[in-house]
N, C-alpha and C positions, 0 to 999 in steps of 0.2 A: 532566540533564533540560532539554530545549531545549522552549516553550512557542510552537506558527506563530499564526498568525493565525486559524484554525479549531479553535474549543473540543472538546478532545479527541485533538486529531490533538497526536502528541507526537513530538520526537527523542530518542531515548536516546541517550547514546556511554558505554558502560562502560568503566570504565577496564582501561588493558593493562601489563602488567607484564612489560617485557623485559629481556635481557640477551643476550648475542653467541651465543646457541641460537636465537634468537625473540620471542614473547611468550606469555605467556598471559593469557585473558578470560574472566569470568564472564558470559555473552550472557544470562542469564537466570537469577533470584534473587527467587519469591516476596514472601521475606516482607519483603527490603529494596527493592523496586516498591512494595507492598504499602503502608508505611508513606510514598511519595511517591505516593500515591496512586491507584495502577495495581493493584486486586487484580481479579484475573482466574484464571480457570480452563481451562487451555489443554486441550484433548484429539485435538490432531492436529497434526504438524508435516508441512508439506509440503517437497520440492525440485524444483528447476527447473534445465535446463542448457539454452542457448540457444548455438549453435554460432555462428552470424551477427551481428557486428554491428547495429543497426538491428532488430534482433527489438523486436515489441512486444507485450505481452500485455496486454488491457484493453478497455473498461474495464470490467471485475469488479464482479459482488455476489452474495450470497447472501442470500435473501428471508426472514421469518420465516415459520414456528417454526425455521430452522436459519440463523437471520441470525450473520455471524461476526466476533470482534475478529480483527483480525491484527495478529502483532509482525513485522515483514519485517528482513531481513537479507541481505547480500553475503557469500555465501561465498568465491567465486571472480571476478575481473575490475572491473568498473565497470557500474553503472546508475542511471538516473535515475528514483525512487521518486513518485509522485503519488497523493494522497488527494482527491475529490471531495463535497462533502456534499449529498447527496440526500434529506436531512429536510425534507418539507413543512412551511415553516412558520417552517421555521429562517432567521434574521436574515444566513445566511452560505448557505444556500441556493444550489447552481450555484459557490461560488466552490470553489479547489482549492489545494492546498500540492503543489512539486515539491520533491525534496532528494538529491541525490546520495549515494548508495551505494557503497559498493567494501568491498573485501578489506581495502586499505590503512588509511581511515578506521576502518573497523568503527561507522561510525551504524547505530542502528536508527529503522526509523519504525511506528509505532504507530498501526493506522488502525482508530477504533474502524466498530461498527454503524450504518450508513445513511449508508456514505461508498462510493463507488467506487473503485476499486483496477485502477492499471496501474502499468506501468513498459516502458522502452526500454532495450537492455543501448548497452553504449559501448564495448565490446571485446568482440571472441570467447572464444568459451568462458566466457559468463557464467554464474555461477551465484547461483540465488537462495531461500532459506532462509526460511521463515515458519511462526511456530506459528497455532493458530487455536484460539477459544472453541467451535467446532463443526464436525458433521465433514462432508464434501460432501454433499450431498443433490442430485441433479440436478436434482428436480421444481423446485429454489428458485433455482438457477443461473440467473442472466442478466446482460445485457451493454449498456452502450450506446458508440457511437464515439466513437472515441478522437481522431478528428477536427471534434468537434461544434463547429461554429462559435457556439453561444451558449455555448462553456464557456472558448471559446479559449486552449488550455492550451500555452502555450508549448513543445512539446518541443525539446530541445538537435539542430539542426540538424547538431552533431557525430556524431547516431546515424544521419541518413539517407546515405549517403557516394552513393548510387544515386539520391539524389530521393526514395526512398518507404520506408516500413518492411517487415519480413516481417511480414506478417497469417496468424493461421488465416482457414478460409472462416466462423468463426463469428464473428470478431469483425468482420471486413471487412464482414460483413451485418449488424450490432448496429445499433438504433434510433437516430435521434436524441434528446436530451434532449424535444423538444416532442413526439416520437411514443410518451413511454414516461409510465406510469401507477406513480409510486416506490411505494413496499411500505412507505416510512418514514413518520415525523410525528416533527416535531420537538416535543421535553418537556421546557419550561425547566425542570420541577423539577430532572431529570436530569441536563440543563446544567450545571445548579447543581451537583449535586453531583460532577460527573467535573471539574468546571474546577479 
C-alpha cells in the first residue's frame, strides 16, 4: 500500500508469485484491504480496450446517490492512471495524482468518491479493468476536461505521438473546472477516518 499526496487516493501492488509458467496475483482480497483499511463493497466491475495509442478517457465522475469508489487496473499494455479531487472544501481541492499502470507492474490505483477519473493508454491495445462501489447511472454521469488549464495535469507526452489525444465527442465537450458546479463537499470527519 503506497500512500500519494491526496488523502484516499491509494496505490496497491499485490504481490505476484512466479515461476517459469508466469505468475500468479490476488488483484483483490476483502478482508485483507479491509484490515489496511480499504473495506469497501464493490458491485460492478467494468473493462476497457483502447486500440490507439493516445486514447484518453476522462475526466470521469459519477454524482451522488450513485457516487463510485474505483479500484483501477491494467490488464493488457500501459497507461497513465489520474485521480483529481473535486471536494468543495477540501485542503487538496483541484490538485491531482498521475501513476503508471501496466500489465507488467500490476499497480492498482484506488480513486475513492469526489475524485475525477482519467487515464491515457501508452501502447495499443490497452486494456483497463476497474471495480466500482456503484453501478452506472447516466442521470449522474459527467465529465470535466482533461485539458483544464487550472488543473494542469501533466499528461506523459509519450501518449500523444500525433500532438493530440483520441477524444470521444463527450469528453472533447466536458466543462471546465470554473464552468462546473461539483456534487462533492469535502468531510474532515471522513478524512479522518479513510486516511
Amino acid at each position: 500500500m503506497i500512500e500519494t499526496g491526496l488523502p484516499g487516493v491509494r496505490v496497491i501492488v499485490p504481490a505476484r508469485h512466479g515461476d517459469h509458467r508466469g505468475f500468479f496475483s490476488e488483484t483483490w482480497n476483502r478482508p485483507r484491504l479491509a484490515a489496511a483499511g480499504i473495506d469497501l463493497d464493490f458491485v460492478q466491475d467494468n473493462q476497457s480496450l483502447s486500440a490507439t495509442r493516445g486514447t484518453l478517457r476522462g475526466l470521469h465522475f459519477q454524482s451522488p446517490p450513485h457516487a463510485q469508489d474505483k479500484l483501477v487496473r491494467c490488464g493488457r499494455g500501459r497507461l497513465w492512471d489520474v485521480a483529481v479531487d473535486i471536494r468543495r472544501g477540501s485542503p487538496t481541492f483541484g490538485r491531482w495524482h498521475g501513476e503508471e499502470l501496466s500489465a507488467a507492474n500490476g499497480r492498482q490505483l484506488l480513486v475513492p468518491k469526489g475524485f475525477l477519473h482519467g487515464f491515457v493508454t501508452l501502447e495499443p491495445d490497452t486494456e483497463i479493468l476497474y471495480k466500482c462501489t456503484d453501478v452506472y447511472a447516466p442521470a449522474c454521469d459527467g465529465a470535466v476536461r482533461w485539458d483544464d488549464p487550472d488543473l494542469a495535469i501533466a499528461w506523459p507526452a509519450e501518449a500523444f505521438p500525433d500532438g493530440a489525444p483520441v477524444l470521444s465527442a463527450k469528453d472533447a465537450a466536458a466543462p471546465l473546472m470554473r464552468d462546473f458546479a461539483s456534487p462533492f463537499t469535502w468531510d474532515p470527519a471522513e478524512a479522518e477516518h479513510s486516511a
